[in-house]
VOSE-419545 format. One line per field, with one value per atom (N, C-alpha, C): z, y, x; residue in one letter; residue number from 0. Coordinates in pm, whole numbers, plus 50000, padded with zeros to 5 digits. Each point is the difference from the previous one (the first is absolute). Example, Ala and Ser with C-alpha at 12.3 -4.5 7.8 and 13.67 -1.06 7.14 Angstrom:
<rs>
pz (50780  50000  50000  49928  50006  50073);
py (49431  50119  50120  50105  50119  50109);
px (51319  49911  50090  49965  50082  49923);
code (A  A  A  S  S  S);
pos (0  0  0  1  1  1);
</rs>
This chain:
<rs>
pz (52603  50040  49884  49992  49893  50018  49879  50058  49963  50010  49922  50023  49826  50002  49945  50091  49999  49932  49880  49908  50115  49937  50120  49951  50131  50004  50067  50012  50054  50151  49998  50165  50074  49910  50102  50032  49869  50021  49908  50015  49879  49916  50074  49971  49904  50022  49992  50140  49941  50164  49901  50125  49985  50085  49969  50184  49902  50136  49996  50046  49997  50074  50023  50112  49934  49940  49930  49913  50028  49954  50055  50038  50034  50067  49903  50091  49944  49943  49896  49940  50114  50017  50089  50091  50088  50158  49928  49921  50001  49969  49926  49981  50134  50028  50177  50076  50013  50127  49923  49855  49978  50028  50032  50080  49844  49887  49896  50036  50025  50079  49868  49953  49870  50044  49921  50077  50040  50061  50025  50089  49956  50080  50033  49907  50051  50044  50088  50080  49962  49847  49924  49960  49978  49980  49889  49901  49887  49958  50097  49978  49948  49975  49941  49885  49932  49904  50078  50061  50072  49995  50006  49976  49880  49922  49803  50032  49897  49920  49895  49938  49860  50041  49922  50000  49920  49923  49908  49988  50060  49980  50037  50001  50097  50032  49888  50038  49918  49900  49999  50081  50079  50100  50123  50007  50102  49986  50088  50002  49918  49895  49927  50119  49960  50118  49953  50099  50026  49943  50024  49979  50092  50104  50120  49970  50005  49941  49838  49947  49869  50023  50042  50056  50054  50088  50076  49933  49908  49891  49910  49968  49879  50095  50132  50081  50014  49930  50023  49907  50078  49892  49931  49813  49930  49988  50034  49936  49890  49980  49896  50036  49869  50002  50095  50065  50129  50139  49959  50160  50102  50129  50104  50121  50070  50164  50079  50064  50061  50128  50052  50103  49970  49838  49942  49951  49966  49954  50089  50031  50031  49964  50027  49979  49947  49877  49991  50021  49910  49987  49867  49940  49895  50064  49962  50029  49914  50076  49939  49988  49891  50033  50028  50084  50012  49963  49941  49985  50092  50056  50077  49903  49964  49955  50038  49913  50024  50131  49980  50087  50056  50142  50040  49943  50044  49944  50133  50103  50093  49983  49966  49964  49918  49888  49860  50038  50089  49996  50123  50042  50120  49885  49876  49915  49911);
py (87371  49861  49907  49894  49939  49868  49975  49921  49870  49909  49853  49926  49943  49966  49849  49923  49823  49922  49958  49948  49844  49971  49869  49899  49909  49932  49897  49834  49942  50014  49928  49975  50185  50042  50113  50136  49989  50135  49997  49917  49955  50101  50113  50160  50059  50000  50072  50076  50125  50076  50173  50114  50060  50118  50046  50018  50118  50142  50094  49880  50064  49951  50165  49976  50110  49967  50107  49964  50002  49905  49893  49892  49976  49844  49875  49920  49846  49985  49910  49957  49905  49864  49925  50022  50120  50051  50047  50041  50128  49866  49920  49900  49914  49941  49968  50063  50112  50156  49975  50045  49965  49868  49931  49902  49907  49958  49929  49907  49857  49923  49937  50091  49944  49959  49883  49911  50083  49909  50103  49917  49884  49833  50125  50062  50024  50107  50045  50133  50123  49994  50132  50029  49886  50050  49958  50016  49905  49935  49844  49907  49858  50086  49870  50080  49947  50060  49997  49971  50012  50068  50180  50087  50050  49919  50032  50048  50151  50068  49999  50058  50087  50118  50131  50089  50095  49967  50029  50142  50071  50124  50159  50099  50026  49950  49908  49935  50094  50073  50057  50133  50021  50083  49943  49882  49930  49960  49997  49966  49852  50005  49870  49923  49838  49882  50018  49944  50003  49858  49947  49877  49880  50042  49947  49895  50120  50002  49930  50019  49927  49850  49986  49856  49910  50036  49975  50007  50091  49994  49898  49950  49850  49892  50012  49883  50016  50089  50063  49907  49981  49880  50152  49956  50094  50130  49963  50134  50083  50107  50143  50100  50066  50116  50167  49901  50132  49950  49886  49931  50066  49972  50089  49913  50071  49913  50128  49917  50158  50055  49891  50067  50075  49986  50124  50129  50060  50053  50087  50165  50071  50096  50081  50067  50158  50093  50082  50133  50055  50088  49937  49918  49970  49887  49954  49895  49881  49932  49873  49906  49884  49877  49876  49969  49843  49885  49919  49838  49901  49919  49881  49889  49953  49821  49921  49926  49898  49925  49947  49900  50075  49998  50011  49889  50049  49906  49867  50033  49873  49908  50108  49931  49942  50027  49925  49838  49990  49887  49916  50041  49922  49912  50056  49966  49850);
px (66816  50024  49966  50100  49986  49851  49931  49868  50050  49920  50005  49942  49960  49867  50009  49909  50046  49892  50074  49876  49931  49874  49959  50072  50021  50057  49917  49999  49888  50014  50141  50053  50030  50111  50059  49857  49938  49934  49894  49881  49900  49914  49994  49966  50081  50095  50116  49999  50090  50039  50048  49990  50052  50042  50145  50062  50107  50022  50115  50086  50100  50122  50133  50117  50043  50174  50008  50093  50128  50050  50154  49982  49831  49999  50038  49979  50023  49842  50034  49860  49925  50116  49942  49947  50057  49966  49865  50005  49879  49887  50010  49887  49963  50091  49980  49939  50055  49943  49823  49963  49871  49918  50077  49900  50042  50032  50048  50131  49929  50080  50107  50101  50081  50070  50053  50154  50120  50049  50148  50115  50031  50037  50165  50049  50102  50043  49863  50010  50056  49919  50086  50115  50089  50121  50066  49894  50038  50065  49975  50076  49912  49847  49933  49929  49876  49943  49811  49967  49930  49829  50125  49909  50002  50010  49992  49897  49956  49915  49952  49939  50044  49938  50078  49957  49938  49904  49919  49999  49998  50020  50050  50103  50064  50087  50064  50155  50109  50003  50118  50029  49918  50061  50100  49956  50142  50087  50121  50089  50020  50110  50026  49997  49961  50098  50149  50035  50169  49998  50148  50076  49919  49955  49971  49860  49904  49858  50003  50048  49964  50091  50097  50008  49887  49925  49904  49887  49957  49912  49988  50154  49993  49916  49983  49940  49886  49933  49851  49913  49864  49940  49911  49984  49964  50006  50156  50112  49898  49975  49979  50111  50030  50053  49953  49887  49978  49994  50059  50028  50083  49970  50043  50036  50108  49987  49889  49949  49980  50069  49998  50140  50125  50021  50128  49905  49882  49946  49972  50087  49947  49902  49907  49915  50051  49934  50045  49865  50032  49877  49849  50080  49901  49892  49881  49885  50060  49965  50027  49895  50011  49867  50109  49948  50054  49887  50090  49899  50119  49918  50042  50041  50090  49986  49940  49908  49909  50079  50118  50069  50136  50035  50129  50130  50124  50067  49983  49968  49951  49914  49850  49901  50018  50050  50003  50088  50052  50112  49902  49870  49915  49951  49972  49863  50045);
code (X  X  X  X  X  X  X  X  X  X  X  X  X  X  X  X  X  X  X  X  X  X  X  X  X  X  X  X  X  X  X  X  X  X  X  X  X  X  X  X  X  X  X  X  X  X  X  X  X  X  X  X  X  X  X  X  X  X  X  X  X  X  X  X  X  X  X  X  X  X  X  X  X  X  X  X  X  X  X  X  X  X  X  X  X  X  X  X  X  X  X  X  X  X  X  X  X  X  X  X  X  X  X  X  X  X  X  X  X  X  X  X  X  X  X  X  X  X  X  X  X  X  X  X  X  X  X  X  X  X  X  X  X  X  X  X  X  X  X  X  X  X  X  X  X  X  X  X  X  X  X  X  X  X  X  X  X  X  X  X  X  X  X  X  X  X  X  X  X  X  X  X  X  X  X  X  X  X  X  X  X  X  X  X  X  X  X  X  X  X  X  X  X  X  X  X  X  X  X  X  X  X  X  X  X  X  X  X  X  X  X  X  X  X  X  X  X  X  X  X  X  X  X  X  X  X  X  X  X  X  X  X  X  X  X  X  X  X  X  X  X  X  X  X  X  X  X  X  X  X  X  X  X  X  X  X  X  X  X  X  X  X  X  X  X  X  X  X  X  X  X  X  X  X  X  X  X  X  X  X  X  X  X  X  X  X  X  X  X  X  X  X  X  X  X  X  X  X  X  X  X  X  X  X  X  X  X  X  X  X  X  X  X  X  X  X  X  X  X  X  X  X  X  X  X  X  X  X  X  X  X  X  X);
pos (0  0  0  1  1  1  2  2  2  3  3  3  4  4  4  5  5  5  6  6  6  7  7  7  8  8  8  9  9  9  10  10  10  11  11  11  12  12  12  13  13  13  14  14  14  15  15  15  16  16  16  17  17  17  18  18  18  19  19  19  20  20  20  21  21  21  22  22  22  23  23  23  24  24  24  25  25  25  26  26  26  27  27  27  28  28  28  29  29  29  30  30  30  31  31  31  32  32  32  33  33  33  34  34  34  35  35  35  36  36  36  37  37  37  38  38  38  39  39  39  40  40  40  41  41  41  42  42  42  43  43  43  44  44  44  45  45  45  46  46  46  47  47  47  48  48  48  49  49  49  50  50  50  51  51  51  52  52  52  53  53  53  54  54  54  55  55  55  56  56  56  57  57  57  58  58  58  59  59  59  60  60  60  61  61  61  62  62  62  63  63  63  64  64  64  65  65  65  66  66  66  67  67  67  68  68  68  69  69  69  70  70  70  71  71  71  72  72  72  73  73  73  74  74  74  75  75  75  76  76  76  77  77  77  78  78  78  79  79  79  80  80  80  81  81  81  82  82  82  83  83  83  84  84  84  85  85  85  86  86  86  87  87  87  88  88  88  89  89  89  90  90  90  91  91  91  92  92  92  93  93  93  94  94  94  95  95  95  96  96  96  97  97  97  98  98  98  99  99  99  100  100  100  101  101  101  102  102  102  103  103  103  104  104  104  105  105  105  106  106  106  107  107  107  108  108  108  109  109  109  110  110  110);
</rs>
Protein backbone atom coordinates (compact mmCIF):
# COMPACT_ATOMS: atom_id res chain seq x y z
CA UNK A 1 0.00 0.00 0.00
CA UNK A 2 1.14 3.15 -1.08
CA UNK A 3 2.01 5.67 2.23
CA UNK A 4 1.94 9.50 2.35
CA UNK A 5 3.56 11.61 4.15
CA UNK A 6 2.18 15.38 4.87
CA UNK A 7 4.70 17.92 5.56
CA UNK A 8 3.02 20.50 8.55
CA UNK A 9 0.98 22.66 7.59
CA UNK A 10 -0.52 25.46 10.08
CA UNK A 11 -4.27 25.24 9.20
CA UNK A 12 -4.70 21.66 7.38
CA UNK A 13 -2.34 19.52 9.51
CA UNK A 14 0.13 21.48 12.00
CA UNK A 15 1.99 18.08 12.82
CA UNK A 16 2.15 16.97 9.72
CA UNK A 17 0.34 13.54 9.14
CA UNK A 18 0.96 10.17 8.10
CA UNK A 19 -1.47 7.63 6.41
CA UNK A 20 -1.54 4.06 3.99
CA UNK A 21 -3.91 4.59 1.53
CA UNK A 22 -4.76 1.88 -1.16
CA UNK A 23 -3.62 2.06 -4.49
CA UNK A 24 -5.64 3.73 -7.37
CA UNK A 25 -7.11 6.13 -4.95
CA UNK A 26 -7.74 9.73 -5.31
CA UNK A 27 -5.32 11.90 -3.44
CA UNK A 28 -8.13 14.17 -2.37
CA UNK A 29 -10.49 11.34 -1.11
CA UNK A 30 -7.68 9.82 0.63
CA UNK A 31 -6.78 13.27 2.47
CA UNK A 32 -10.45 13.93 3.37
CA UNK A 33 -11.21 10.15 4.45
CA UNK A 34 -7.92 11.15 6.90
CA UNK A 35 -9.71 13.62 8.54
CA UNK A 36 -7.38 16.66 6.31
CA UNK A 37 -10.01 19.17 5.65
CA UNK A 38 -8.28 20.25 1.93
CA UNK A 39 -10.30 22.38 -0.38
CA UNK A 40 -12.20 20.97 -3.02
CA UNK A 41 -15.01 24.02 -4.10
CA UNK A 42 -15.34 21.92 -7.24
CA UNK A 43 -16.13 18.60 -5.95
CA UNK A 44 -13.20 17.00 -7.56
CA UNK A 45 -13.65 17.45 -10.87
CA UNK A 46 -11.10 19.57 -11.82
CA UNK A 47 -12.71 22.43 -12.60
CA UNK A 48 -11.01 24.72 -10.02
CA UNK A 49 -7.43 24.82 -8.62
CA UNK A 50 -8.41 24.49 -5.16
CA UNK A 51 -6.77 21.42 -4.16
CA UNK A 52 -3.23 22.58 -5.49
CA UNK A 53 -0.33 20.58 -3.97
CA UNK A 54 3.07 20.15 -4.46
CA UNK A 55 4.48 17.04 -4.54
CA UNK A 56 7.77 17.01 -3.17
CA UNK A 57 8.45 13.70 -3.45
CA UNK A 58 7.36 10.51 -5.24
CA UNK A 59 6.12 12.49 -8.12
CA UNK A 60 7.65 10.82 -11.04
CA UNK A 61 5.99 7.77 -10.42
CA UNK A 62 2.54 9.35 -11.37
CA UNK A 63 0.65 9.74 -13.87
CA UNK A 64 1.66 13.06 -16.01
CA UNK A 65 -1.34 15.85 -15.67
CA UNK A 66 -3.31 15.82 -18.71
CA UNK A 67 -4.50 18.93 -20.78
CA UNK A 68 -7.21 19.29 -18.20
CA UNK A 69 -5.15 19.53 -14.93
CA UNK A 70 -2.46 21.74 -16.12
CA UNK A 71 -5.10 24.24 -17.37
CA UNK A 72 -6.34 24.45 -13.93
CA UNK A 73 -2.87 24.46 -12.56
CA UNK A 74 -2.02 28.02 -14.43
CA UNK A 75 -4.87 29.19 -11.77
CA UNK A 76 -3.00 27.82 -8.87
CA UNK A 77 -1.64 30.50 -6.46
CA UNK A 78 2.34 29.60 -6.32
CA UNK A 79 2.49 27.46 -9.19
CA UNK A 80 6.05 25.04 -8.78
CA UNK A 81 7.07 22.55 -11.09
CA UNK A 82 5.67 19.85 -8.57
CA UNK A 83 2.41 21.27 -8.34
CA UNK A 84 -0.55 19.03 -8.22
CA UNK A 85 -4.47 18.89 -8.24
CA UNK A 86 -5.09 16.42 -5.98
CA UNK A 87 -8.28 15.37 -7.02
CA UNK A 88 -6.40 14.25 -10.53
CA UNK A 89 -3.65 12.43 -8.60
CA UNK A 90 -4.08 8.90 -8.37
CA UNK A 91 -2.17 6.77 -6.03
CA UNK A 92 0.36 4.13 -7.13
CA UNK A 93 2.66 1.83 -5.45
CA UNK A 94 5.38 4.45 -4.70
CA UNK A 95 5.24 6.93 -1.13
CA UNK A 96 4.78 10.13 -1.65
CA UNK A 97 5.34 13.65 0.43
CA UNK A 98 2.95 16.21 -0.01
CA UNK A 99 3.31 20.00 1.02
CA UNK A 100 0.14 22.15 1.21
CA UNK A 101 0.36 25.85 -0.26
CA UNK A 102 0.64 28.45 2.11
CA UNK A 103 -2.69 29.94 0.40
CA UNK A 104 -5.56 28.31 -1.70
CA UNK A 105 -6.47 29.88 -4.85
CA UNK A 106 -9.76 31.10 -2.71
CA UNK A 107 -8.03 32.00 0.20
CA UNK A 108 -5.58 33.98 -1.49
CA UNK A 109 -8.35 36.23 -3.28
CA UNK A 110 -10.22 36.65 0.69
CA UNK A 111 -6.81 38.33 1.69
Amino acid sequence: MPHIHLLPHPDLCPEGRDFEVKRGASLCESLLTAGVAIEHACEMVAACATCHVYVREGGASLKEPDDEENDQLDHAWGLEAQSRLACCVKLKDTDITVEFPRHTRNHAREH
